[in-house]
N, C-alpha and C positions, 0 to 999 in steps of 0.2 A: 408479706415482707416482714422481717424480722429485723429490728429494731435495739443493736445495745447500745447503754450507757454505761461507761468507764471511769471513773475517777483513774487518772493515770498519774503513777509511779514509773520515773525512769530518770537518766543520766543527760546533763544536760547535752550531749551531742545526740540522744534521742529524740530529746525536745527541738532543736532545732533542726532535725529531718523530717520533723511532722511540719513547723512552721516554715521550714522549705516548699512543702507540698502544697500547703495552702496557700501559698504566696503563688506557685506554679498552676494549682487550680483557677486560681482568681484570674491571673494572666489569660490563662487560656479562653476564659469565659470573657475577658473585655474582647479581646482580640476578635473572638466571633461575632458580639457586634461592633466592632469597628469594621468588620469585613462586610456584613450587613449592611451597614450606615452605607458604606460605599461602594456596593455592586445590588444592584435589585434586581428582583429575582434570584435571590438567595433562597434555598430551599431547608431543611432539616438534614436530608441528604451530604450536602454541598457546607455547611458545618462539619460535620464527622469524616468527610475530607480534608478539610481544613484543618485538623488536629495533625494529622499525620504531616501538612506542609510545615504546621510552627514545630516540630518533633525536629524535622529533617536540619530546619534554619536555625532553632537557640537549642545548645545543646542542653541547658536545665530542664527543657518541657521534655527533652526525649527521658530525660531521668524519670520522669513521670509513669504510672505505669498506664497505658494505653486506655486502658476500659477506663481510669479515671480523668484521662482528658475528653475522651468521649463524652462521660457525664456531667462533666463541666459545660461542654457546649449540648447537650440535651440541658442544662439549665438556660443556659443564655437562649435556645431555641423554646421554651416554654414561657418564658418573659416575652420574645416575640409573639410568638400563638397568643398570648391572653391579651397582646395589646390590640392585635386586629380582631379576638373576637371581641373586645367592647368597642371595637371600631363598628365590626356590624353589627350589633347590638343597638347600637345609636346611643349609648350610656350618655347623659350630658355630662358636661364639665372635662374634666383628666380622662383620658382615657389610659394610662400610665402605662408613658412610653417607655420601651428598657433605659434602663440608665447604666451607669457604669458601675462596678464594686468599688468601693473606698475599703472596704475593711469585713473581708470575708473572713469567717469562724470554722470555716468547714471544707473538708475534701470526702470524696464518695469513691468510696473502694466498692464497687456492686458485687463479685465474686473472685477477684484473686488481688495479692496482694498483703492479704492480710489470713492468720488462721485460728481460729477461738480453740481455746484447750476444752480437754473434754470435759472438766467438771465446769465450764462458763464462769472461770474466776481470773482469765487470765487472755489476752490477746497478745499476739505478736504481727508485727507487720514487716 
């Protein structure tokens, strides 16, 4: 996996379509475990379904682009998995349940969405 950092230059109506998306990523990722908390037997599956219902219902997540709601709930569904495996683990003390985001920094474009120019000095999304 390939990995940049950007120091980012742009117009503040760029800046605030980025922190659209992160506000949109975060949502999406509480949402999966609020759906979690409240239907068991939730699977990994069964999240990545769920992106396409909150797409359908608030039209800001549909602005989103899909592969990155996806990987918002592949987050919230990795904070579950590590909390059952220190469940069986039998880790004493916290076994650190998911919790909610207060204040996420990030959204994950895995392969479209965004496109690196070819001398690696420049991104567009």
């Amino acid at each position: 996996m390939l990995v940049f950092e950007f120091k980012a230059y742009g117009k503040s109506s760029q800046f605030a379509a980025v922190f659209e998306a992160i506000r949109t990523a975060q949502f999406v990722r509480n949402s999966c475990l609020r759906y979690w908390m409240d239907n068991p037997k939730v699977n990994k599956y069964d999240l990545n379904k769920y992106c396409a219902v909150l797409a359908r219902e608030f039209s800001f997540a549909e602005e989103l682009n899909s592969q990155a709601r996806q990987a918002s709930a592949e987050r919230a569904w990795s904070a579950i998995s590590r909390f059952y495996e220190n469940c069986k683990k039998g880790i004493p003390g916290k076994k650190g349940y998911p919790q909610f985001q207060k204040d996420c920094r990030s959204v994950e474009y895995k392969s479209t969405g965004w496109k690196l120019a070819s001398d690696s000095r420049a991104i567009s999304f």
